[in-house]
N, CA and C of each residue as an Amber inpcrd file, in Angstrom:
protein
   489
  30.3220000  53.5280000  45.6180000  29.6310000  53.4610000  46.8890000
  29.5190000  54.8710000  47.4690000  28.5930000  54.8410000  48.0620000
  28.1350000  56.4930000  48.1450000  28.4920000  56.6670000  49.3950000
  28.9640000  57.5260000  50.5570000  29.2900000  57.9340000  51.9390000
  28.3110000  58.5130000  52.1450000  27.8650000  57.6110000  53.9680000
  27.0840000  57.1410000  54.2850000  26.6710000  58.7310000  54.9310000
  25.8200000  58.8210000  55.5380000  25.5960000  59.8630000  56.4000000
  25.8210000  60.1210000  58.0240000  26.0550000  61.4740000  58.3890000
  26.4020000  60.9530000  59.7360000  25.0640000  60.9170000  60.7110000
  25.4380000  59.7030000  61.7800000  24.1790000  59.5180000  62.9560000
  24.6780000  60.0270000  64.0740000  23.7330000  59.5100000  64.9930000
  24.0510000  59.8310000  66.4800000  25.0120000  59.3090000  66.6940000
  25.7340000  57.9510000  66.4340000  26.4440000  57.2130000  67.1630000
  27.8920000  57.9330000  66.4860000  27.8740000  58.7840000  65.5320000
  28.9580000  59.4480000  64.5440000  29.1450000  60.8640000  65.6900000
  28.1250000  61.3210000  66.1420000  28.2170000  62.4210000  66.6920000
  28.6210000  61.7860000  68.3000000  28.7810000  60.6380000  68.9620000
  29.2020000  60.2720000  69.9210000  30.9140000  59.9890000  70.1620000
  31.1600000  59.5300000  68.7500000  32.5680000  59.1750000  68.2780000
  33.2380000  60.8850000  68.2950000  32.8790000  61.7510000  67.4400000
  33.1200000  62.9860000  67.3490000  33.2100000  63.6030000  68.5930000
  32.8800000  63.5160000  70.0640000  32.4480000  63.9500000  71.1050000
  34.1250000  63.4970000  72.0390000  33.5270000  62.0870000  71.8760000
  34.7650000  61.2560000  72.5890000  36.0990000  61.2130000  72.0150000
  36.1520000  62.1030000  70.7090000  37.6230000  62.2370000  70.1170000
  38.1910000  63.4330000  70.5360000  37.0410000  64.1050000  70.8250000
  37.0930000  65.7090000  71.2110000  37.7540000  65.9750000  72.8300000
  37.5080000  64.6400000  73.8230000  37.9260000  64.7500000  74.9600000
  39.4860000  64.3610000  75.0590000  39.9450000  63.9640000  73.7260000
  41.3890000  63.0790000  73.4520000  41.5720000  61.8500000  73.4530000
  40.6820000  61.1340000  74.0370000  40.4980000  59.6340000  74.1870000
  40.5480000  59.3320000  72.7560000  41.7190000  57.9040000  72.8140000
  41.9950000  57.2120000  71.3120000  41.5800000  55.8080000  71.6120000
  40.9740000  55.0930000  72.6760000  40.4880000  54.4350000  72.6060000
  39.0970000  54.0690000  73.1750000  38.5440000  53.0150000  72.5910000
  36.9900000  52.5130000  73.2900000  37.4070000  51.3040000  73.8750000
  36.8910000  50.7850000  74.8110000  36.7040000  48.6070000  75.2510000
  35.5340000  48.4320000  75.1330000  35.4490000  47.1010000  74.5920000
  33.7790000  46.7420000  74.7280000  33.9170000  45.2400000  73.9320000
  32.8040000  45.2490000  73.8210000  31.9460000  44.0670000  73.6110000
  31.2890000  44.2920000  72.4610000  30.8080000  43.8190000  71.0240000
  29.9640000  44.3760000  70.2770000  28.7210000  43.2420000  70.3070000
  27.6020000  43.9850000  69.7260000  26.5920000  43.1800000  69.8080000
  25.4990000  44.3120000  68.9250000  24.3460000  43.4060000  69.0960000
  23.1530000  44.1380000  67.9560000  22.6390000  45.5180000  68.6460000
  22.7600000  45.9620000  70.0850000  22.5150000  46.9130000  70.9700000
  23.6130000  48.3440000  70.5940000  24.8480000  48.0130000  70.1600000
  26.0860000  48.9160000  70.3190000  26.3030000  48.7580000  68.6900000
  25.8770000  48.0450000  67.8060000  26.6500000  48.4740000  66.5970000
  26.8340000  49.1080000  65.4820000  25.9100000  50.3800000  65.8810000
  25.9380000  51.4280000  65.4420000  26.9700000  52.2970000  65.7770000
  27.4400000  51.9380000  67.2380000  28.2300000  52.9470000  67.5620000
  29.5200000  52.4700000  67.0090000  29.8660000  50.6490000  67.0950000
  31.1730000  50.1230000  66.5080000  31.3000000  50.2590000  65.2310000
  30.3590000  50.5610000  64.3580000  30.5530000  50.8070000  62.9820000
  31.4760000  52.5500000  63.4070000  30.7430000  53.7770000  63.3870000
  31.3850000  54.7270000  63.8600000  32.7070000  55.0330000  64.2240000
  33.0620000  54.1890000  64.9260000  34.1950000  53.7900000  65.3740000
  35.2570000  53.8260000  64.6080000  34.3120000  52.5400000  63.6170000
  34.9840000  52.1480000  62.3850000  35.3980000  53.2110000  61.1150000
  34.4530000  53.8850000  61.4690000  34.6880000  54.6980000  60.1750000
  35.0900000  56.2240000  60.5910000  35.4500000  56.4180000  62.0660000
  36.7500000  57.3050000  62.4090000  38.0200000  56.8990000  62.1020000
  38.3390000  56.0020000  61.5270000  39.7690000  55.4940000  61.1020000
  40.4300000  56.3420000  60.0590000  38.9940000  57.4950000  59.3870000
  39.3180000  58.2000000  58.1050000  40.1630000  59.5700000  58.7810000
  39.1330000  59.3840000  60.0500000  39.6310000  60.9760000  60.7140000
  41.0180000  61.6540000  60.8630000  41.5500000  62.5030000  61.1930000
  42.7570000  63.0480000  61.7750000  43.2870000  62.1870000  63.4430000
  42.0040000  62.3180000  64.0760000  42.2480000  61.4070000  65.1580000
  41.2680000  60.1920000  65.4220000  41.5410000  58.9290000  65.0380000
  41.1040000  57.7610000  65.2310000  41.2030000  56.8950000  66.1750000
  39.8660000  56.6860000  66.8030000  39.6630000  55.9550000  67.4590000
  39.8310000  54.7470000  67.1820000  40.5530000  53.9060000  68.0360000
  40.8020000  52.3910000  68.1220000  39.8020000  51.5080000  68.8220000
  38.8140000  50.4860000  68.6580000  37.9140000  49.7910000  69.6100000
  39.1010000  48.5070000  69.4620000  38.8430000  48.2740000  71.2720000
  39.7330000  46.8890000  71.6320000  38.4710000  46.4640000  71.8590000
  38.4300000  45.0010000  71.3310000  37.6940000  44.4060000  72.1040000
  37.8150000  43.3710000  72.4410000  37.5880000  43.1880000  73.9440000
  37.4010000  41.9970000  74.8250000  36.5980000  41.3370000  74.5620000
  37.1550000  40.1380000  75.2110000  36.1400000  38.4790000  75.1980000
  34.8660000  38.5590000  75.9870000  34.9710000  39.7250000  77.1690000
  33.5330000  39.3460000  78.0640000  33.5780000  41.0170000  78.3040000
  32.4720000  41.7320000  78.4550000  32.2620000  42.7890000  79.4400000
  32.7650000  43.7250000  80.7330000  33.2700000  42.4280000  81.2850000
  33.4130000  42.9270000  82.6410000  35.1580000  42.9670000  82.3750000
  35.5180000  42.3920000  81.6290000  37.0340000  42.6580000  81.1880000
  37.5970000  43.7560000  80.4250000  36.5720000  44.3620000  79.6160000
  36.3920000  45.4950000  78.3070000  36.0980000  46.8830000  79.9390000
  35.5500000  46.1240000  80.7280000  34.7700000  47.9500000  81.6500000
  36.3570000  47.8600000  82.8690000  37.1980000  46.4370000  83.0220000
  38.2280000  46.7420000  83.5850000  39.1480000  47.5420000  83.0410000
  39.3110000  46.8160000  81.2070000  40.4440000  47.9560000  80.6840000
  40.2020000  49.2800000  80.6230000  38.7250000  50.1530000  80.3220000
  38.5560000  51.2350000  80.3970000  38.8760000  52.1390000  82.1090000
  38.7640000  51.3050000  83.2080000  39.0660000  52.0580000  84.2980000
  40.5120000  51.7780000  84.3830000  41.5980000  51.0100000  83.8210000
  42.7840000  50.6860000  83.7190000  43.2130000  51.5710000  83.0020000
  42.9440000  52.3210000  81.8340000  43.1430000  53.3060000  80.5900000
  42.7250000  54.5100000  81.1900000  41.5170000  54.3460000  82.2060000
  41.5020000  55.9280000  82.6790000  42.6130000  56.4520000  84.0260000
  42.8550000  54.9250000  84.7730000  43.5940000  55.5320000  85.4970000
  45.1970000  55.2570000  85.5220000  45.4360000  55.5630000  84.1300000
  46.9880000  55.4940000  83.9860000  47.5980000  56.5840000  82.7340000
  46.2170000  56.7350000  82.2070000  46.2530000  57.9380000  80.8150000
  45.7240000  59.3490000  81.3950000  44.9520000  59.3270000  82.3810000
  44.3910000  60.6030000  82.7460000  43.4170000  61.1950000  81.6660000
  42.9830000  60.4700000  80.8060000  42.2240000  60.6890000  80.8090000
  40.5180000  60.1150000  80.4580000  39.6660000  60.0250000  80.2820000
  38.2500000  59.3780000  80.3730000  38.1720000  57.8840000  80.0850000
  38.1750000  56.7480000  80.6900000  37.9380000  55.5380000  79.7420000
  36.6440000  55.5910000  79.4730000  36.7850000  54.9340000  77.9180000
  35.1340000  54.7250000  77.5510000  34.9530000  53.3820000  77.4540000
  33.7090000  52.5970000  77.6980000  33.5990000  51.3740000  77.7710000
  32.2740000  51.4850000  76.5970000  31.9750000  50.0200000  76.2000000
  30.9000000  50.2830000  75.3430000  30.1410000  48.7200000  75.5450000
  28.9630000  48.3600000  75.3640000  28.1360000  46.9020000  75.9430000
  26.9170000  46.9380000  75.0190000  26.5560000  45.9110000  74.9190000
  24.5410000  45.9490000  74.5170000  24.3390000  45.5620000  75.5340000
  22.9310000  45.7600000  75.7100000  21.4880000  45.4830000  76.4220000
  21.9150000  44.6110000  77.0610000  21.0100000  44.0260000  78.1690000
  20.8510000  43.0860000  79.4250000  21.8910000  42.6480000  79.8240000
  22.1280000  41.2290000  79.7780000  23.1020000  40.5820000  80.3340000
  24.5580000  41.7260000  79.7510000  24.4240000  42.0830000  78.6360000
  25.9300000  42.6530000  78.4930000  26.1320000  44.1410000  79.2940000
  25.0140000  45.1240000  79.7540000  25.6300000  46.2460000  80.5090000
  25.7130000  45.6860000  81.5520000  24.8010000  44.3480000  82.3410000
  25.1890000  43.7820000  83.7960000  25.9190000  44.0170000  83.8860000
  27.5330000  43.2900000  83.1260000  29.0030000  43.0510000  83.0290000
  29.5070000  43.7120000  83.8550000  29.2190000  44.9230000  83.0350000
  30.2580000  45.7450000  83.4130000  30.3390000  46.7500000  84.8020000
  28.7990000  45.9410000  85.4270000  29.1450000  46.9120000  86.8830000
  30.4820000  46.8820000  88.0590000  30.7150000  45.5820000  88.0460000
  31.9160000  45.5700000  88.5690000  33.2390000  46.4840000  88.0980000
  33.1100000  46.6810000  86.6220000  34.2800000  47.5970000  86.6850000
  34.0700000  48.7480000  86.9700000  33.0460000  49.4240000  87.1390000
  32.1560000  50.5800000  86.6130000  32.5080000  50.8890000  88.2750000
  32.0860000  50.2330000  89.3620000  32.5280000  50.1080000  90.9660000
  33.8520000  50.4670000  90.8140000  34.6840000  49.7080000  90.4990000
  36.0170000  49.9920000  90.5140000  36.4580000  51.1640000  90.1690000
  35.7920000  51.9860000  89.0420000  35.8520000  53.0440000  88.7180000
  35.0500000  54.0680000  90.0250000  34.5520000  53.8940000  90.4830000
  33.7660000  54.9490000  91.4030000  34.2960000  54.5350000  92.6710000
  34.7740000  53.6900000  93.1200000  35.9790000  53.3520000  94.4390000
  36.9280000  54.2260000  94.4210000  37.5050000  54.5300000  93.0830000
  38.7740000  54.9950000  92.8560000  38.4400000  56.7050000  92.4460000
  37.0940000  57.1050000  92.4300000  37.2420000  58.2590000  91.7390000
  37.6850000  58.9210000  90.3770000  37.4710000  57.4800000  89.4810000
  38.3700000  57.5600000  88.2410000  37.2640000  57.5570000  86.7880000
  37.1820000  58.9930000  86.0530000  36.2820000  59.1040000  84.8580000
  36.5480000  57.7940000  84.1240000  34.9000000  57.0020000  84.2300000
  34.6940000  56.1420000  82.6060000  33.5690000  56.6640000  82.6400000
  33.3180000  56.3800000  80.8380000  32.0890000  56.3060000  80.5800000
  31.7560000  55.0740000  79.9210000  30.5250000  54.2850000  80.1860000
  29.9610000  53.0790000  79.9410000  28.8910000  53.4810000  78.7590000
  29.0960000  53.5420000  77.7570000  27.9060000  53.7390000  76.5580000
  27.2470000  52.2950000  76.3530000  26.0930000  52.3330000  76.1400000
  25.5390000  50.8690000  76.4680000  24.0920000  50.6290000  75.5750000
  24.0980000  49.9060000  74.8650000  23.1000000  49.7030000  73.9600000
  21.8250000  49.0930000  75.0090000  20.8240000  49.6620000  74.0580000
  19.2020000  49.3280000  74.5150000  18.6610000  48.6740000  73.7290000
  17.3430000  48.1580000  73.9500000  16.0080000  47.2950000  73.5540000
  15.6990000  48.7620000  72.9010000  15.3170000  48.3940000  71.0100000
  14.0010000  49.2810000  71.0450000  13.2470000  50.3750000  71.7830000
  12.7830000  51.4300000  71.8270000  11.9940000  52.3880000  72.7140000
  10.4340000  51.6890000  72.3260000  10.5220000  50.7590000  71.2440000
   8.9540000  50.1400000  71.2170000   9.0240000  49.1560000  72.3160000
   9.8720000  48.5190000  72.8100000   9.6090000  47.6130000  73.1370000
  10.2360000  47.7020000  74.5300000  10.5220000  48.7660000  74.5870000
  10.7460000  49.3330000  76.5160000   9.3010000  49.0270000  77.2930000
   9.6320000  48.1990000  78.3300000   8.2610000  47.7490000  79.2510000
   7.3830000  46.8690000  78.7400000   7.9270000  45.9420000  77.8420000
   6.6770000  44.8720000  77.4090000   7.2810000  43.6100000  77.8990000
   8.9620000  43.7420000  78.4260000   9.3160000  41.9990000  79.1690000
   9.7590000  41.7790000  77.9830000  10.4120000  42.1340000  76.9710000
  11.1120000  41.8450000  75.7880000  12.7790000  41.2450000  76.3080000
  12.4290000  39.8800000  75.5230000  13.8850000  39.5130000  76.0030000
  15.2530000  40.1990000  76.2870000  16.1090000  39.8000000  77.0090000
  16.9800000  40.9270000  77.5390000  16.3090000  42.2020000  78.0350000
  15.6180000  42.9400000  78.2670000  15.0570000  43.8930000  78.3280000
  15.6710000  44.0920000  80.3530000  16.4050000  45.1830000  80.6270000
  16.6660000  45.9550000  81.7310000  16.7080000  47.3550000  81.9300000
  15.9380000  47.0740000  83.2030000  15.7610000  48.8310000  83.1980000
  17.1980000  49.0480000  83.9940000  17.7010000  50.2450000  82.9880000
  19.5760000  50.5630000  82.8710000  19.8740000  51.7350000  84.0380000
  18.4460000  52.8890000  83.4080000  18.4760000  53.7850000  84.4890000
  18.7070000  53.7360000  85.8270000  17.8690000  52.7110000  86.5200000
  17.5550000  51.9970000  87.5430000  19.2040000  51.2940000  87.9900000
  19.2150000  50.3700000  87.3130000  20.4970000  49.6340000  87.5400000
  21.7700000  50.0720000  87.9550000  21.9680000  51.7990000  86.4720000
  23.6770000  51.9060000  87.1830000  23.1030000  53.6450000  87.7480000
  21.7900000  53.3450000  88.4680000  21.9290000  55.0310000  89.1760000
  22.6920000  54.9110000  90.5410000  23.5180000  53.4810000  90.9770000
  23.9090000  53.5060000  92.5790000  25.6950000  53.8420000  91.6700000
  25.8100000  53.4120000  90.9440000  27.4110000  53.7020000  90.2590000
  27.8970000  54.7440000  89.5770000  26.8230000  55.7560000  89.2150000
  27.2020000  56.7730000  88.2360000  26.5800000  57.7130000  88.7630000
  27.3580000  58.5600000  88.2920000  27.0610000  60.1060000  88.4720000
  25.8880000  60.6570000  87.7150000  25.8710000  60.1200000  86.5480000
  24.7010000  60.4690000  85.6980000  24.2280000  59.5530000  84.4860000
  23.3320000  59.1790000  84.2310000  22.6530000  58.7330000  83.6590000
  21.6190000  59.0730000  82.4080000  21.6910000  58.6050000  81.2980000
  20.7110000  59.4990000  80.4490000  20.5670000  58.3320000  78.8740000
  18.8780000  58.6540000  78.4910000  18.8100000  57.6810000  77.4250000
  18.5600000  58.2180000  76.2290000  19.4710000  58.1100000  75.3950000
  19.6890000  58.8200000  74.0740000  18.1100000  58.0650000  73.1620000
  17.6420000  58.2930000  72.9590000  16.6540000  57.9750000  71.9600000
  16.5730000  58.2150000  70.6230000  16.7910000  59.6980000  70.1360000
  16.8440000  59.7790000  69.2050000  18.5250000  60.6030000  68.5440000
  19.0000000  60.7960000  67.5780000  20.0640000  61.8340000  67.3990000
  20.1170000  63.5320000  67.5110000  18.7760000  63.9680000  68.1840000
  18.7580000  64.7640000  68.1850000  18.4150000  65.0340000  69.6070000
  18.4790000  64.3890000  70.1160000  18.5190000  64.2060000  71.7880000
  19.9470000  63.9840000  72.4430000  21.1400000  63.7520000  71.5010000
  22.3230000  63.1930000  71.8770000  23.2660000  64.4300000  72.3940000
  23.2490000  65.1310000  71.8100000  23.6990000  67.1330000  72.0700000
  23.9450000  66.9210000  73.6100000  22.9180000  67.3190000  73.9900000
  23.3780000  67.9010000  75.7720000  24.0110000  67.3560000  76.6450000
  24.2350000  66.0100000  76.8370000  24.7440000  64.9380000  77.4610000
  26.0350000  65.4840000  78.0990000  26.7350000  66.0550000  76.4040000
  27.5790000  65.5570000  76.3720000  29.1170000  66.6060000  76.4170000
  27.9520000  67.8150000  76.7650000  28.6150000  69.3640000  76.9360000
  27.8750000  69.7040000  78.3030000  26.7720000  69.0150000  78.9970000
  26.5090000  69.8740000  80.5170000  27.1770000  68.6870000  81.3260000
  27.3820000  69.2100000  82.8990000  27.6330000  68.1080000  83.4240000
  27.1080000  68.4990000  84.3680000  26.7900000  66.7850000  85.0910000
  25.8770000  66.5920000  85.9140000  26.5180000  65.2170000  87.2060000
  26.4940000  65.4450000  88.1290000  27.1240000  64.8490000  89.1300000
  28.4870000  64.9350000  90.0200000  29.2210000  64.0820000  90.2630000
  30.4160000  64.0550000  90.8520000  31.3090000  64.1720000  89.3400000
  32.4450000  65.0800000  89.1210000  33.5650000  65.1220000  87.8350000
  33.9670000  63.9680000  87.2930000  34.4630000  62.8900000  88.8520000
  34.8630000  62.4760000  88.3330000  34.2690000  60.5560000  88.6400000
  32.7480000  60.4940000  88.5460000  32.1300000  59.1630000  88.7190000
  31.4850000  58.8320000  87.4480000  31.3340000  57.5760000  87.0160000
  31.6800000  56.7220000  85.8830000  29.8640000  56.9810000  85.5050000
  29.8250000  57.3880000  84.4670000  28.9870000  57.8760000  83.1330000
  28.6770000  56.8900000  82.7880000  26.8920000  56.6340000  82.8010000
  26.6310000  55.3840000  81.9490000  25.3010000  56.0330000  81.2720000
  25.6550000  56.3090000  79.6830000  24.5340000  56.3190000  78.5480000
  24.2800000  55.4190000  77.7230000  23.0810000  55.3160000  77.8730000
  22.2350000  54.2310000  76.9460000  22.0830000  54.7020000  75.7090000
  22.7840000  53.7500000  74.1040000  22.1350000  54.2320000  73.5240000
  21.4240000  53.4510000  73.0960000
């Protein structure tokens, strides 16, 4: 079996290992599982990431503001599309009540099928711009870079990228 090549969602894992964070929460689904494969296959690394995952969303975006504010440092949360980034606004609040870094990585609809009313289909931007500091939609892997070295907003309010 031949080793696979690396993607965006490899260069997201690489990013978030880099901040020290050893774990993700989430939810998996057809929106995020590119990034849970990744995940998966940091297990080879020096430092491996662990994905817990919860039964619902909004329980996966509690443990990440629970992990950020008892580890010091970033929780990452992870969701697909529609109903599953809804979830997690409540924790995502909780996180910005408290002043406490998460980041919410959150799977999308297609870029074909952005604005045609495609099932599940939510506009994300829109949704978590009252909860986050910043916002941004990864499209391609070569768009994923800047995110994730500039910063943009309050230090320490809860990060939600779409990928």
């Amino acid at each position: 079996m031949t080793e696979q090549q690396p993607n965006g969602a490899d260069f997201v894992v690489s990013r978030v290992q880099q901040w020290g964070v050893d774990h993700v929460f989430g939810y998996p689904g057809d929106g995020n599982n590119a990034l849970v494969g990744a995940i998966r296959r940091s297990q080879h690394h020096q430092q491996p990431l662990e994905f817990i995952q919860a039964r619902h969303e909004e329980s996966a975006a509690f443990m990440a503001v629970g992990y950020a504010k008892y580890s010091g440092l970033p929780g990452v949360v992870t969701a697909t599309q529609g109903p599953g980034a809804l979830h997690l606004l409540t924790g995502l609040y909780d996180a910005k009540l408290d002043s406490v870094p998460v980041v919410a990585i959150i799977g999308q609809q297609p870029t074909t099928t952005l604005g045609s009313g495609d099932q599940q289909e939510v506009d994300l931007h829109t949704l978590f711009q009252d909860v986050s500091g910043f916002t941004l939609q990864v499209s391609t892997p070569n768009s994923s870079h800047w995110p994730w070295t500039k910063h943009s907003g309050r230090p320490s309010a809860p990060q939600a990228l779409r990928w």
